[in-house]
C-alpha positions, 0 to 999 in steps of 0.5 A, spaced: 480 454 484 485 459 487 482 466 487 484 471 483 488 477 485 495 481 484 499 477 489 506 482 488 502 488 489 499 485 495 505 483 499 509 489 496 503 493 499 503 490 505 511 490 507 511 498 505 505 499 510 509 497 514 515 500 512 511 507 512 509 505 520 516 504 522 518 510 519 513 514 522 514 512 530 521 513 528 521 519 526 515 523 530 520 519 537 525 524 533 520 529 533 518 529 540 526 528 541 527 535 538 521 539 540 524 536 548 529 542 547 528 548 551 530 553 544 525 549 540 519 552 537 517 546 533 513 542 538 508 541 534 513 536 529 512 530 533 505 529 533 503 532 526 508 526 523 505 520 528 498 523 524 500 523 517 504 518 518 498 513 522 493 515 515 499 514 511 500 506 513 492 506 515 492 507 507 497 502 506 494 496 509 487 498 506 489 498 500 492 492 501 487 488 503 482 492 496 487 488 492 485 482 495 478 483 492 478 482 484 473 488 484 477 493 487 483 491 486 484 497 481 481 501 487 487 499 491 493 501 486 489 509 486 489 508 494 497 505 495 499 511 490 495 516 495 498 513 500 506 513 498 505 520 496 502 521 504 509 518 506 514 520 501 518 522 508 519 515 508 524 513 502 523 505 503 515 506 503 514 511 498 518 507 493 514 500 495 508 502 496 509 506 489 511 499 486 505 496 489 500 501 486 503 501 479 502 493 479 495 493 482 494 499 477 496 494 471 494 488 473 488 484 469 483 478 471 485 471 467 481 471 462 476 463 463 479 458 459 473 455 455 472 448 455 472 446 447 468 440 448 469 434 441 464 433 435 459 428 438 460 422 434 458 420 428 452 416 427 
């Protein structure tokens, strides 16, 4: 039998990590790009971006693989919701990495199907 688990929210999770990750190298090669400038005085913006941004998709793959598990995967929702909220910066995985927390957030375990076994037979 197949295991249990939140499949949407796991794949959703998981492409907005990887969102989040591309997001934050582009971004902190802009940073790095715009405190390379002699009058800029924000040369910190590269290195605080590829921080956040790092803990950000870290948070994200994490998430994503506790919602593999049926125990945690409620663990896993609070933790994608944690982590689009560090990359809000990130339009595209802040919005999948919501929507993967939120899934993961609502889902419920199948219930097991009893087996109802026939009346012996009469004898």
């Amino acid at each position: 039998m197949a295991e249990e688990y939140p499949s949407a929210a796991f794949i959703i999770t998981i492409i907005g990590a990887i969102f989040a990750l591309f997001g934050w190298l582009i971004i902190s090669i802009a940073g790095v790009m715009i405190s390379s400038y002699p009058e800029s005085s924000v040369s910190w913006f590269g290195v605080v971006c590829a921080i956040v941004g790092i803990i950000g998709s870290v948070l994200g793959f994490l998430a994503a693989f506790w919602m593999r598990n049926p125990e945690k995967v409620h663990s896993g929702g609070v933790l994608a919701i944690i982590a689009a909220v560090i990359t809000i910066w990130s339009i595209i995985a802040f919005i999948l990495l919501l929507i993967g927390g939120i899934l993961a957030l609502t889902w419920k375990k199948p219930q097991e199907k009893s087996v109802i076994l026939p009346p012996p037979p009469p004898s």
